[in-house]
GUMISE-132943 format. One record per residue (C-alpha): residue number from 1; residue in one letter; z, x, y. Coordinates in steps of 0.5 Angstrom, whole numbers, plus 500, padded with zeros to 3 digits. Layout:
REC  NUM  a  Z  X  Y
...
end
This chain:
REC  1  x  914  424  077
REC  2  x  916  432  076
REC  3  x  913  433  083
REC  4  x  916  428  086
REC  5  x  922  430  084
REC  6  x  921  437  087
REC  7  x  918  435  093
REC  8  x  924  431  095
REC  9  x  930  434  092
REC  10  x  936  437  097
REC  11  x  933  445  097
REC  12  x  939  447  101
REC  13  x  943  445  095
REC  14  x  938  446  089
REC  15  x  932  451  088
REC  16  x  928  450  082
REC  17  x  923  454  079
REC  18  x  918  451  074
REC  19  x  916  454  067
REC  20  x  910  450  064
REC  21  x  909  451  057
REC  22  x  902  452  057
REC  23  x  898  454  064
REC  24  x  899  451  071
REC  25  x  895  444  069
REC  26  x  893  440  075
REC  27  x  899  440  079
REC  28  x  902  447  078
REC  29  x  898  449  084
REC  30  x  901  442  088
REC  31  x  909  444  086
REC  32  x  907  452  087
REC  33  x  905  450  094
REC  34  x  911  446  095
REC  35  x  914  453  095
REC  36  x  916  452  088
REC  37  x  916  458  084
REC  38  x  911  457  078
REC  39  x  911  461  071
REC  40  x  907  459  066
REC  41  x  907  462  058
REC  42  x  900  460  057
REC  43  x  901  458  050
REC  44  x  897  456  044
REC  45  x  899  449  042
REC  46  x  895  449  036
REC  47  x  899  455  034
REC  48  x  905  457  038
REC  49  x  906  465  038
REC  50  x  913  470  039
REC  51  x  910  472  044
REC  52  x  911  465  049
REC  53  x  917  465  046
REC  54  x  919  471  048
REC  55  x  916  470  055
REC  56  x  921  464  056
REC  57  x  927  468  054
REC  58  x  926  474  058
REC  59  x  923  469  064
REC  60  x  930  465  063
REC  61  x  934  471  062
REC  62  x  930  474  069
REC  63  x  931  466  073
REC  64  x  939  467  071
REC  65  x  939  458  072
REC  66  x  945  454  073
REC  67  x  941  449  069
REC  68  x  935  448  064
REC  69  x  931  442  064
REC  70  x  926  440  060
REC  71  x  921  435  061
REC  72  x  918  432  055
REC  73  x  919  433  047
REC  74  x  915  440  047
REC  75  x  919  443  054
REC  76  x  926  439  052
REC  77  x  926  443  045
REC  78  x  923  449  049
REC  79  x  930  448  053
REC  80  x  934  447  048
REC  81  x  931  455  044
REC  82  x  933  458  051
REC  83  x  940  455  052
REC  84  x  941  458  045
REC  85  x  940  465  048
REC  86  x  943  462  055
REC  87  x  949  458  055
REC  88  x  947  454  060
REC  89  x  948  446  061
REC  90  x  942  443  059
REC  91  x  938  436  060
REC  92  x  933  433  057
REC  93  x  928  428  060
REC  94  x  924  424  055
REC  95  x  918  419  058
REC  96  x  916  416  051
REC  97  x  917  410  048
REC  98  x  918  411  040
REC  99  x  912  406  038
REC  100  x  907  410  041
REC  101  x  908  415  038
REC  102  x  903  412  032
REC  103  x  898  415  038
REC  104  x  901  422  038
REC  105  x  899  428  034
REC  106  x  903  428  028
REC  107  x  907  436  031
REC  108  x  909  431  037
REC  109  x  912  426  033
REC  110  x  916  430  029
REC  111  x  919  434  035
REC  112  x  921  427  037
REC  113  x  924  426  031
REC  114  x  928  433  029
REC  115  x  930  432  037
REC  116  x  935  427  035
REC  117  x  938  432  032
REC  118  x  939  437  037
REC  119  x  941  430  043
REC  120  x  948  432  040
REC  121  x  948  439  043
REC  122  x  945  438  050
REC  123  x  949  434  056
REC  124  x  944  429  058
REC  125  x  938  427  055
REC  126  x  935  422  061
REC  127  x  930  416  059
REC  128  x  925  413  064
REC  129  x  926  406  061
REC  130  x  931  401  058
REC  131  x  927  401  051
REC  132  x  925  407  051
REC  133  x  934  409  051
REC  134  x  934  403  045
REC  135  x  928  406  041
REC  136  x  932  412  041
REC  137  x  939  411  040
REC  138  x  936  407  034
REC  139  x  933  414  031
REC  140  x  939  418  032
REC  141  x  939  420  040
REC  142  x  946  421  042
REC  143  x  948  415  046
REC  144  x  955  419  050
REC  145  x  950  424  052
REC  146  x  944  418  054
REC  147  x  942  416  060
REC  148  x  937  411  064
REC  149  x  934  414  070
REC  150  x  927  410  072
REC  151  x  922  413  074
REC  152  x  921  413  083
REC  153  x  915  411  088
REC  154  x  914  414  094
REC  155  x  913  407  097
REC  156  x  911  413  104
REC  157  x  905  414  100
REC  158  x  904  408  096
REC  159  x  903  402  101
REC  160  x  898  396  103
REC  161  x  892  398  106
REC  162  x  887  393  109
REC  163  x  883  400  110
REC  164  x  883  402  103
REC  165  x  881  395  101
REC  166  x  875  395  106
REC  167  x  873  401  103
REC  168  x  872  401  097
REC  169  x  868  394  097
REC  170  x  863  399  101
REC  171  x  864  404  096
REC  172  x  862  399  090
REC  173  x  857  394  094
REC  174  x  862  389  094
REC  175  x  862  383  099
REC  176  x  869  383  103
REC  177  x  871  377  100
REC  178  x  869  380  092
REC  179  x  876  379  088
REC  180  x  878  385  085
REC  181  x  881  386  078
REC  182  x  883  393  076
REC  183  x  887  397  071
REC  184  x  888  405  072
REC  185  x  890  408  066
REC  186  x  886  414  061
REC  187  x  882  411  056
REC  188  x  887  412  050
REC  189  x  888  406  044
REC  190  x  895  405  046
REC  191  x  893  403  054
REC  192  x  888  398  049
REC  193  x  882  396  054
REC  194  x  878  392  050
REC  195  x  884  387  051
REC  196  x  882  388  059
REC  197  x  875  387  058
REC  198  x  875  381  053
REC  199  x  880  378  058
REC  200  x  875  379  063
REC  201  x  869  377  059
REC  202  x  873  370  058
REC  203  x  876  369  066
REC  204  x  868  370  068
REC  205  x  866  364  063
REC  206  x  870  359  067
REC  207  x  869  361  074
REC  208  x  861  364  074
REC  209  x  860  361  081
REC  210  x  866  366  083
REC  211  x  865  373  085
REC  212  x  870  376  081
REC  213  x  869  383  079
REC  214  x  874  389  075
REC  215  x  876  396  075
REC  216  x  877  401  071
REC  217  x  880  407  073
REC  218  x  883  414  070
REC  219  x  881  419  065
REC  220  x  875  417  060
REC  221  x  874  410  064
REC  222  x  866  413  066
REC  223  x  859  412  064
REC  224  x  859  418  058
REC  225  x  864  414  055
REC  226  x  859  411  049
REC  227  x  865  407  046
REC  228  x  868  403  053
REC  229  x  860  402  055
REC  230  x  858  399  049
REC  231  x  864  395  048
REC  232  x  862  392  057
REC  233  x  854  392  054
REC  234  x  857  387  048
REC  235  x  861  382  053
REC  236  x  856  383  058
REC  237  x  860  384  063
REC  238  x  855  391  066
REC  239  x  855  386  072
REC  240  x  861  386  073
REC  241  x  865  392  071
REC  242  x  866  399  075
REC  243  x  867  405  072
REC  244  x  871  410  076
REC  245  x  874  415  072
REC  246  x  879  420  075
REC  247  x  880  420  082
REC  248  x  884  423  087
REC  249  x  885  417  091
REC  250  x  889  412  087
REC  251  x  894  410  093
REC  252  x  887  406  096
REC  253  x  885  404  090
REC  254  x  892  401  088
REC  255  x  892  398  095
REC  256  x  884  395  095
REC  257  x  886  391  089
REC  258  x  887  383  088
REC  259  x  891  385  083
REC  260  x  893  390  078
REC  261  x  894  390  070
REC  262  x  897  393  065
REC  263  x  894  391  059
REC  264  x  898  396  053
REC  265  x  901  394  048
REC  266  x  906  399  047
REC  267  x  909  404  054
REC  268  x  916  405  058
REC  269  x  916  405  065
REC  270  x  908  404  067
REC  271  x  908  408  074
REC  272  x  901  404  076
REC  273  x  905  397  076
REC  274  x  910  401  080
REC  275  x  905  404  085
REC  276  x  900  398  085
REC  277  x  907  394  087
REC  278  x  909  399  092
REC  279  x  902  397  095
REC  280  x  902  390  095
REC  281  x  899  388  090
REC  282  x  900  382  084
REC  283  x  901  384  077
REC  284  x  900  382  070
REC  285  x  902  385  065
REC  286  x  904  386  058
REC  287  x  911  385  056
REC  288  x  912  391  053
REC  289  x  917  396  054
REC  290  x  921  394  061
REC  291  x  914  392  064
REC  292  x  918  385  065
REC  293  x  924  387  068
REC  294  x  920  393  073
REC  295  x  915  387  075
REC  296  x  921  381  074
REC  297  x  918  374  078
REC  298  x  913  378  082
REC  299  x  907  377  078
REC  300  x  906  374  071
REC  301  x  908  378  064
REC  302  x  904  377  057
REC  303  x  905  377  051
REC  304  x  901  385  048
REC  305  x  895  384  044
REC  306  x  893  377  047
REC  307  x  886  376  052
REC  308  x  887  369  052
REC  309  x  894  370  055
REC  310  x  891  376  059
REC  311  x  886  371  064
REC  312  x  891  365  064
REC  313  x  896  370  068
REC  314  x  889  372  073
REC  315  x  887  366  073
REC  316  x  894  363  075
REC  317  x  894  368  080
REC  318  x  887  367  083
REC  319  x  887  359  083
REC  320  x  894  362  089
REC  321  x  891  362  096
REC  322  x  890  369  100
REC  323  x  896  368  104
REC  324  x  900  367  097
REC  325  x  898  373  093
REC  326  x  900  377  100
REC  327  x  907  374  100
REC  328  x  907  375  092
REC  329  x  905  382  093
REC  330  x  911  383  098
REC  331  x  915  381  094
REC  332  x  914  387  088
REC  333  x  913  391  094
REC  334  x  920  390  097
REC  335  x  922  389  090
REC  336  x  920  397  089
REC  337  x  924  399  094
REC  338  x  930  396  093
REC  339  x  930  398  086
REC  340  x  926  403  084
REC  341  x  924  407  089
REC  342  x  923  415  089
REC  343  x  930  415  094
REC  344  x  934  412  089
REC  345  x  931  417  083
REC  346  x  932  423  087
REC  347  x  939  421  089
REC  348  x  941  420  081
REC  349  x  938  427  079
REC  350  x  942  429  084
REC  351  x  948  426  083
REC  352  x  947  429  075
REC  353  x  945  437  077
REC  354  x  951  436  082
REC  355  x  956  434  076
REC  356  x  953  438  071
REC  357  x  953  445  076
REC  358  x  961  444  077
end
């Protein structure tokens, strides 16, 4: 979502510069080649050093911004450190539910936690979901300074693509008119495949004539993950299952699916769900966060946690015609871009650094 940002904000008006804490990562290069500067600090997350820490001063003091933006718990308290020695307007963004942080290391959750605290003293912390706002109020988040900017898609980048739906049936040696369901998503307990999988194992007991097939896509979801293959062995769905890792084509991806899950039980805002609408494509997924709210009557919502309620939704959804899953499809790509669309975002961060830059 960063680099969407960058990549569509008004540069005449705005010229950012980016500081990762760390090294430059997998989109350093993509924002540096938006014309961006990119410094990093290289820093040792297992043991922060005062050497980082005085390159983001000294960077920070060199940049001279209008504005401090932080960019997830560890960079927001990094912001607040600089504003500390720099008196500059501050905004926070936060990208967390506070029910995942469970599945964090305990240095992130007590960041999240103290940073309730410092909320007070910046202009704005920025939520990408209603119940991500909710959770945090509650742990002692300003609310005066607390808005609620959900995150944009690129619905020029994220379309329906008959091509792309061609092409990976060649790619996996699936028949043209073999259903696909898929989930893209890293293999992190909170993401919970193993409610996918036994959902896929009980939709397959009740349509074993149909060729019906499921994706998993994203970091960890690959063959040398032993804990998710056993997991296919033991519901004998090897047949029926591709692992794709991480890829880089995710729009054709997205857009090749029947349909598209979330099959957590704890998020946010999940991009997928938005990109895959974005596309075209039917969504079930799990109620939590503002799942039901981003994907409202353009798919089906499900309890978390439930893989019986999880293969009732996709059968429901497979027992429509072609021609009414396309319109169903529509409908969540329309309702993107009438909502949530990288526009929209773009112009209410716009609007903020405007009021803030005053």
């Amino acid at each position: 979502m960063l680099y969407r940002l960058l990549s569509r904000c008004d540069r005449i008006s705005f010229q950012p510069t980016v500081i990762s804490l760390m090294d430059r990562g997998i989109l350093g290069n993509r924002i540096a080649d938006l014309g961006i500067p990119v410094h990093t600090l290289d820093l040792n997350p297992k043991s922060p050093s005062l050497t980082a820490i005085s390159k983001l001063l000294k960077l920070v003091g060199h940049i001279q911004p209008d504005i401090i933006q932080g960019w997830m718990y560890h960079a927001n308290l990094a912001s607040f450190l600089s504003i500390l020695f720099y008196h500059k307007p501050c905004i926070w963004c936060i990208h967390n539910s506070l029910y995942s942080l469970e599945y964090e290391k305990k240095r992130t959750t007590a960041i999240a936690l103290f940073s309730s605290l410092l909320s007070h003293f910046v202009q704005r912390t920025i939520f990408v979901s209603q119940t991500s706002y909710l959770q945090h109020l509650e742990k002692g988040y300003s609310r005066k300074k607390s808005r609620v900017i959900p995150n944009g898609i690129d619905t020029s980048v994220f379309v329906p693509s008959s091509a792309a739906r061609q092409g990976l049936r060649e790619e996996l040696g699936l028949e043209k008119k073999s259903i696909l369901i898929g989930a893209i998503a890293r293999f992190h307990p909170q993401k919970d495949h193993p409610n996918f999988l036994q959902a896929a194992a009980l939709l397959l007991q009740d349509n074993k004539e149909s060729d019906i097939h499921f994706l998993l896509c994203g970091q960890g979801c690959d063959r040398d993950n032993s804990t998710l293959t056993q997991l296919i062995d033991e519901l004998s769905l090897t047949q029926n299952i591709h692992l794709l890792g991480q890829r880089n084509d995710v729009p054709d991806i997205m857009a090749a699916l029947d349909i598209a899950t979330s099959s957590s039980f704890t998020e946010a805002l999940p991009n997928v769900i938005a990109e895959a609408m974005s596309c075209g494509t039917p969504c079930v997924v799990t109620d939590v966060g503002d799942c039901a709210e981003l994907v409202g009557n353009t798919g089906r919502i499900v309890p978390p946690t439930n893989s019986e309620a999880l293969a009732r939704a996709w059968q429901e959804l497979l027992d429509l015609s072609e021609e009414e899953r396309m319109n169903l499809g529509q409908l969540a790509r329309n309702r993107i871009k009438d909502s949530f669309s990288l526009e929209i975002a773009v112009q209410k961060y716009e609007k903020l650094y405007r009021e803030l830059g005053e």
